[in-house]
N, C-alpha and C positions, 0 to 999 in steps of 0.2 A: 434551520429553525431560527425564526425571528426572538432575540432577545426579551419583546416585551408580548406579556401576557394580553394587552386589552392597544390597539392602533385603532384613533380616528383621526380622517383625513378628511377636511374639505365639509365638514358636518353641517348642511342649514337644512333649518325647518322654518315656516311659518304658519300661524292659525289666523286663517284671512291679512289682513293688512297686519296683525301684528307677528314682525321678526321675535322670533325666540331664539334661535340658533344660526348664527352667522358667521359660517366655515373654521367652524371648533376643530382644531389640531390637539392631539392629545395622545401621549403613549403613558402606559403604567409598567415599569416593567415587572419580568418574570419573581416571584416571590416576594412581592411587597403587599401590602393590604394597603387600600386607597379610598377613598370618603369624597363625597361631595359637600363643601360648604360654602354660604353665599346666602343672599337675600333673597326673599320671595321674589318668583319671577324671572330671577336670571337663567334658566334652563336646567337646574338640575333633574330634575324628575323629567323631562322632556327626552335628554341624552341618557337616564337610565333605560326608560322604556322603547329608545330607540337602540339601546345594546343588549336589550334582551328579547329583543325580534317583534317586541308588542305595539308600535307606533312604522312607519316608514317614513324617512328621511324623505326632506324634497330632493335634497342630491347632497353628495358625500360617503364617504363608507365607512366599515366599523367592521373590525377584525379581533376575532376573541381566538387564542392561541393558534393562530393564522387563519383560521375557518374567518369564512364571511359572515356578518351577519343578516339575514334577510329579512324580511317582514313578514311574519307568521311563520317562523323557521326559528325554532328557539331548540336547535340540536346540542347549540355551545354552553345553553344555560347550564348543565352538568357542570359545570366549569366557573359558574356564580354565585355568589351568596347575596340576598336582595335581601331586604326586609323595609318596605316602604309605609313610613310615615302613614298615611290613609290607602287600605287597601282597594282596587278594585276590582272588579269581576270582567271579563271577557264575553261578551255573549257567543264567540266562535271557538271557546273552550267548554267542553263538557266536564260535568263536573268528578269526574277520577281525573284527567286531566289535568284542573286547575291544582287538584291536591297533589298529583305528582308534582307540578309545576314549584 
């Protein structure tokens, strides 16, 4: 069993020409509580919704208590506490879903 609760390796994303995520490394380990903080724009809310299976990486991976995480595969979310700043809705979430979510 790996030490840390949340491994990104190699993490980039971009929306058309603009880089957001360029090859984010990052481990949190096991029993710590962890935050994102930073300026508009620098990726946070980008690498949340790409570790809770809602967005997919251009390439890179994301390991929530060794599970993979996938794009539309939010099996590890059990395992997350989110609560984001401006909510959104899914249109390939129905709505028990998104409440279980």
């Amino acid at each position: 069993m790996n030490k840390d609760i949340l491994t990104i390796k190699d993490l980039h994303k971009s929306f058309g020409s603009k880089v957001v995520l360029d090859g984010l490394d990052l481990s949190v380990p096991r029993g710590s509580v962890f935050g994102f903080i930073g300026q508009n724009g620098a990726g946070k809310t980008t690498t949340m919704k790409i570790i809770l299976g809602l967005l997919a990486p251009d390439r890179g991976h994301v390991f929530v208590a060794d599970e993979k995480v996938s794009f539309g595969n939010t099996r590890t979310n059990r395992l997350i506490g989110y609560l984001p700043d401006v909510p959104a809705f899914y249109n390939y979430m129905k709505p028990h879903e998104y409440l279980k979510f």
